[in-house]
Structure formats: structure tokens, C-alpha cells
C-alpha positions as CSV (number, residue, x, y, z in Angstrom):
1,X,0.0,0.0,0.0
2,X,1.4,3.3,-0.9
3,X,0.7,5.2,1.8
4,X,-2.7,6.6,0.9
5,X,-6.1,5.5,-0.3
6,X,-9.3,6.7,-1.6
7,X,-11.1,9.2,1.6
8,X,-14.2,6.9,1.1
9,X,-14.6,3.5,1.0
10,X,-16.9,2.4,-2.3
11,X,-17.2,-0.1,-5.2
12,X,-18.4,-0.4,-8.4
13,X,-15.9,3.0,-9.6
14,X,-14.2,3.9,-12.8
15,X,-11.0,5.1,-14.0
16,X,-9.3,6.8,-16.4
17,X,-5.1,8.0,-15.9
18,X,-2.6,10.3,-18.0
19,X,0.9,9.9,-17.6
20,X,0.7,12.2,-14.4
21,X,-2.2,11.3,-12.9
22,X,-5.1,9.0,-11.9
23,X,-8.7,10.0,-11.3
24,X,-11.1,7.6,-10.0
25,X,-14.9,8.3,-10.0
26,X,-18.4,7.5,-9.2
27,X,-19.2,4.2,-7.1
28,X,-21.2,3.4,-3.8
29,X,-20.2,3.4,-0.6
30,X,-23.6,3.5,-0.9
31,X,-25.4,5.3,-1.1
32,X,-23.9,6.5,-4.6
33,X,-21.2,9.0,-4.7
34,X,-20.1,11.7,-7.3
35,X,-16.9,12.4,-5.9
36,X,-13.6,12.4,-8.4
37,X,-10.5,11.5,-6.6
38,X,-6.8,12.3,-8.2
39,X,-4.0,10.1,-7.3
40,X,-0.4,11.9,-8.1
41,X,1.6,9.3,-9.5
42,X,5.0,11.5,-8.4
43,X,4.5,11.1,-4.8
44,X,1.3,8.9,-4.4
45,X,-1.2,11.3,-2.6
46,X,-4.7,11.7,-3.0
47,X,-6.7,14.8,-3.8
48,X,-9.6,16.4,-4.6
49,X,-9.2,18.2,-8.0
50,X,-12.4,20.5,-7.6
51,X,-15.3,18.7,-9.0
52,X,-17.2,15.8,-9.6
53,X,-19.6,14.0,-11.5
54,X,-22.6,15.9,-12.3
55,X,-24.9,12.8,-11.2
56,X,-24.0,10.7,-8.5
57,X,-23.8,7.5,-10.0
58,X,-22.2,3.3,-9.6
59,X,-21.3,0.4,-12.1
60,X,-20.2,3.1,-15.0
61,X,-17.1,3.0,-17.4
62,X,-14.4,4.5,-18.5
63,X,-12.4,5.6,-21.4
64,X,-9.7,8.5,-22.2
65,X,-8.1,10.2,-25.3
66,X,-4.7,12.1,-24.5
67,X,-6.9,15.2,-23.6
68,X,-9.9,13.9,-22.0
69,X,-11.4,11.1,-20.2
70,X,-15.3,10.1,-20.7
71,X,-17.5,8.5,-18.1
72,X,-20.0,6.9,-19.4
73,X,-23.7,4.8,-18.2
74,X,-24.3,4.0,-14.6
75,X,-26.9,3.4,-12.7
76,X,-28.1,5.0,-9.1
77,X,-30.6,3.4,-6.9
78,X,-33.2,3.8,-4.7
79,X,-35.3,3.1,-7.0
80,X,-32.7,2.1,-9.5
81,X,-32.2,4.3,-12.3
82,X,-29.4,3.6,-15.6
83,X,-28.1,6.5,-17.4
84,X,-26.9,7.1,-20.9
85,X,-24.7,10.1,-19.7
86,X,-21.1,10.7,-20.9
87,X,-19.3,13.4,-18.4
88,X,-16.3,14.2,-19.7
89,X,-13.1,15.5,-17.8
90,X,-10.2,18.0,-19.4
91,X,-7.4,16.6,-18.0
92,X,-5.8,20.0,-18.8
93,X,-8.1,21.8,-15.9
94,X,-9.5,19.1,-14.7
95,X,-13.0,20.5,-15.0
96,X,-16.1,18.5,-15.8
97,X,-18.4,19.0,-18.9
98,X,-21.1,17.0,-21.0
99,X,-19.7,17.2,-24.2
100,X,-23.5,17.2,-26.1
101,X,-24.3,13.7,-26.7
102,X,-25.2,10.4,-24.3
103,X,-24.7,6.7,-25.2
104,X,-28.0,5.8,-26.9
105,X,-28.7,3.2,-24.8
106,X,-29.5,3.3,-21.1
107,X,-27.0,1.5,-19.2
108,X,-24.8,0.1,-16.5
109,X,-22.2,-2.1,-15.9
110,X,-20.4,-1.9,-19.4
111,X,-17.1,-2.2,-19.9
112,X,-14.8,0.7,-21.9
113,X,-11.6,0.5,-23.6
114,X,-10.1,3.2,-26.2
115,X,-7.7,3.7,-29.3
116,X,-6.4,6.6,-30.4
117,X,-9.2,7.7,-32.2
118,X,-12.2,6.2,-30.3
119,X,-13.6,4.8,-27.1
120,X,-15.7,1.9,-26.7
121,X,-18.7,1.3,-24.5
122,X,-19.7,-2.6,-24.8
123,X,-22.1,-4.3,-22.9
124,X,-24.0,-3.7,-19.8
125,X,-27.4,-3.8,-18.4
126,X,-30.3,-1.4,-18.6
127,X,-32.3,-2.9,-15.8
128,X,-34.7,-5.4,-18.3
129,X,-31.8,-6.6,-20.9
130,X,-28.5,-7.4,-21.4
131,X,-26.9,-5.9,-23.9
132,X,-24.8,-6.9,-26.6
133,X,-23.8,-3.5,-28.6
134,X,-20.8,-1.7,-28.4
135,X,-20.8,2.0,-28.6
136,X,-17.8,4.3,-29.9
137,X,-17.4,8.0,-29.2
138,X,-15.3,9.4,-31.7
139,X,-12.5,11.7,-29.8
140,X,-12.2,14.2,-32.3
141,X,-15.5,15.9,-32.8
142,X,-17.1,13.8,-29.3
143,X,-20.0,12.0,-31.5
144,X,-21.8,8.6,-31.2
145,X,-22.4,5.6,-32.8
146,X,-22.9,1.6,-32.7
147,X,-20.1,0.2,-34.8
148,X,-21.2,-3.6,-33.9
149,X,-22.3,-5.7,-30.9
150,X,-20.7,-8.8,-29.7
151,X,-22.8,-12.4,-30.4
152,X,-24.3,-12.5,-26.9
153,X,-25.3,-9.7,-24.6
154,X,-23.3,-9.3,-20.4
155,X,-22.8,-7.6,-18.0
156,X,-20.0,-7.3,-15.6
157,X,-17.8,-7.6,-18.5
158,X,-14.2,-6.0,-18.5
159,X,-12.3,-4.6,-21.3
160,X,-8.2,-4.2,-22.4
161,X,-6.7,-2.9,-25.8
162,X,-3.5,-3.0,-28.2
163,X,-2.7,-0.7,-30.6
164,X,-4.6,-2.6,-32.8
165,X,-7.5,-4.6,-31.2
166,X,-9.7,-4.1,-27.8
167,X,-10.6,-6.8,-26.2
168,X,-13.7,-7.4,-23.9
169,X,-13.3,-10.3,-21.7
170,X,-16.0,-12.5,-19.1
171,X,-19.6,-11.4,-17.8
172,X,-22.3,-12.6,-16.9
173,X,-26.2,-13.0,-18.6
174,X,-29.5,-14.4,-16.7
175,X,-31.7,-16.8,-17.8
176,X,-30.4,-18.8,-17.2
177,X,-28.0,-17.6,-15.1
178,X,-24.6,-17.9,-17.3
179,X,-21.1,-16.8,-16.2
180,X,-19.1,-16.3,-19.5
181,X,-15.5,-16.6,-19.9
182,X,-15.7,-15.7,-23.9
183,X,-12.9,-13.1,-25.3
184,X,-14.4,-10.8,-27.8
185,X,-12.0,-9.0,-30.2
186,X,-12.9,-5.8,-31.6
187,X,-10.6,-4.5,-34.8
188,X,-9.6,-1.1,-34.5
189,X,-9.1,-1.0,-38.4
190,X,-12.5,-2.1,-39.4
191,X,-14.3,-2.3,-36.5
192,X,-15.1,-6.3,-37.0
193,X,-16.1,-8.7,-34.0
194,X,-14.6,-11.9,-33.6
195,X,-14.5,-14.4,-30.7
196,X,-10.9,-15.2,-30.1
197,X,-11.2,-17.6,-27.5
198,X,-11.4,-18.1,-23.3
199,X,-10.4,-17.0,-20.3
200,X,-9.4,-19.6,-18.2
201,X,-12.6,-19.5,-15.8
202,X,-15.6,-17.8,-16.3
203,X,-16.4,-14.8,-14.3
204,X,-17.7,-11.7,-14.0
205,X,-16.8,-8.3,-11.8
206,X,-13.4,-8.9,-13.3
207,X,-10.7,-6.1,-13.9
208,X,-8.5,-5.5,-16.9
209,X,-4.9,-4.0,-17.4
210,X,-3.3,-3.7,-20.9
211,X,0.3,-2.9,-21.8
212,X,1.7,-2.9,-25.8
213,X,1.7,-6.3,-25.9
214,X,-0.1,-7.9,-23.3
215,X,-3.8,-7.5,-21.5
216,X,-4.4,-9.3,-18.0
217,X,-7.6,-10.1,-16.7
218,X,-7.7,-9.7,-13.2
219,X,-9.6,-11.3,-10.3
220,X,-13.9,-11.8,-10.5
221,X,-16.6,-13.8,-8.8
């Protein structure tokens, strides 16, 4: 442990990083929090940059261009509500906006990964089905669109990328109740879906990490 953690106790966050920093925000401790916390990768403390999330919200994703990241979906409860918000945060000022345009879907519990031109949304929940599209927000003029969705729909799912590929690993659908351990690979070139194979157990509430040439799948129930 590094000396520091987050000043509130909560699950079901997201994150985003640049090369200076990591911001981690949303969750529930509960009840749901909108609070953005900034840990300083130089000397590991843990701050408060000045905002937060506009709506205080659990079980969203995350993805980030060089400028910006984007927090997108969620839900909040009592009574349970999903969103199809995309906050966005200027990692320049580290202010918070809504950059005009929502995921089209309602939704929770998605997972996110990003290229250098796009994030990715796939998955989720929206509190009647779960969903197999994936949504891109292009980074360069912050629009929307559904470039595919994968052969079955999860939740719970997470979500690591190359410079070529992301790749959206585990989850879990109901009925029947069905933990998934399938790897879908999403072409950054055409935007084609593929099942590449397994992970080694099926699982769900998972976490990914990715570096140039390796993604690791981390943990899960």
C-alpha cells in the first residue's frame, strides 16, 4: 500500500489516468457518490481536483483520449435508475463538462476501452436486458455511434486494448443464469467482431490492465 487510499470506502468506480495522474470516480459506498478522486503518481497522494460528477452514480465505465477522459452509463438506486450520460473530464483543468451527446442506450455495468481515435462502451445492463452492442465516441468531434455488438449480450464484463485490437473479456447474462469466460476482439481498423477464444474461468466483476503487448484479466466472482 502506498501510503494513501481513496477518503471513502466504495465499489463499483471507474478510472481513467494520464501519464501524471489517476482519477477515480463514481461508485457506492452506498449510497452512490459523485466524488472524483486524483492520485499523483510522483509522490502517491490523494486529492480532490475540484469537481465531480454531475450525477452521483455506480457500475459506469471509463475511457480517455490524450486530452480527455469520458465516463460513461451508470446506474443509481433507490429506486434504480441507468443512465446514458457521458461526463467528460479536461485533464488540462481538470473541470467537468457534458460534451452534447449520451450513449443511446441506457445502461450500467459496461465495460470501456479506447484507441487513439475512439472509445468503446460494450455491454452492460439497462435494468430489463442485457446488452450486446458496443458504442464508440469518436475523440475528435465527441460523436456517437454503434459500430457492432458482440454475439451475446453481459454484464460485468471488463475490457483491455493493443494498438490494434480491444478486447472485452467475461460477464455474466441471466436466464439462465450464465457466467461467460468468452474473449471478444474488436478491430480497431475495421471495426469487426470476432470471438478469439477463453479466459481460463468464467467470471464476471473482473478487472482488466493492458500494456503494448499484453492484457491481463484480473480477479472476479
Amino acid at each position: 500500500a502506498p501510503g494513501t487510499g481513496l477518503p471513502q470506502a466504495r465499489r463499483y468506480l471507474a478510472a481513467v489516468s494520464t501519464s501524471s495522474y489517476g482519477y477515480f470516480a463514481g461508485g457506492t459506498a452506498p449510497p452512490q457518490v459523485c466524488t472524483i478522486d486524483r492520485l499523483d503518481f510522483s509522490n502517491e497522494t490523494l486529492s480532490l481536483p475540484g469537481t465531480g460528477l454531475p450525477q452521483a452514480r455506480n457500475a459506469l465505465a471509463a475511457v480517455s483520449s490524450s486530452s480527455y477522459g469520458y465516463f460513461g452509463g451508470g446506474l443509481n438506486s433507490p429506486p434504480t435508475t441507468y443512465y446514458c450520460i457521458i461526463d467528460r473530464l479536461d485533464f488540462s483543468n481538470e473541470t467537468i463538462s457534458v460534451p452534447g451527446t449520451g450513449l443511446p442506450y441506457y445502461r450500467g455495468k459496461q465495460g470501456g476501452t479506447s484507441s487513439n481515435s475512439y472509445g468503446y462502451f460494450g455491454g452492460g445492463y439497462n435494468g430489463s436486458s442485457y446488452l450486446a452492442t458496443i458504442d464508440r465516441i469518436d475523440f475528435s468531434n465527441e460523436t456517437i455511434s454503434t459500430p457492432g455488438s458482440f454475439s451475446v449480450g453481459r454484464e460485468n464484463l471488463a475490457a483491455v486494448s493493443s494498438s490494434s485490437y480491444g478486447y472485452f473479456g467475461g460477464g455474466y447474462s441471466t436466464p439462465p443464469a450464465t457466467y461467460h469466460c468468452t474473449i471478444d476482439r474488436l478491430d480497431f481498423s475495421n471495426e469487426t467482431i470476432s470471438d478469439i477464444g477463453d479466459l481460463s474461468q468464467a467470471r464476471r466483476y473482473l478487472s482488466a490492465v493492458s500494456t503494448s503487448s499484453y492484457g491481463y484479466f484480473g480477479g472476479g466472482t
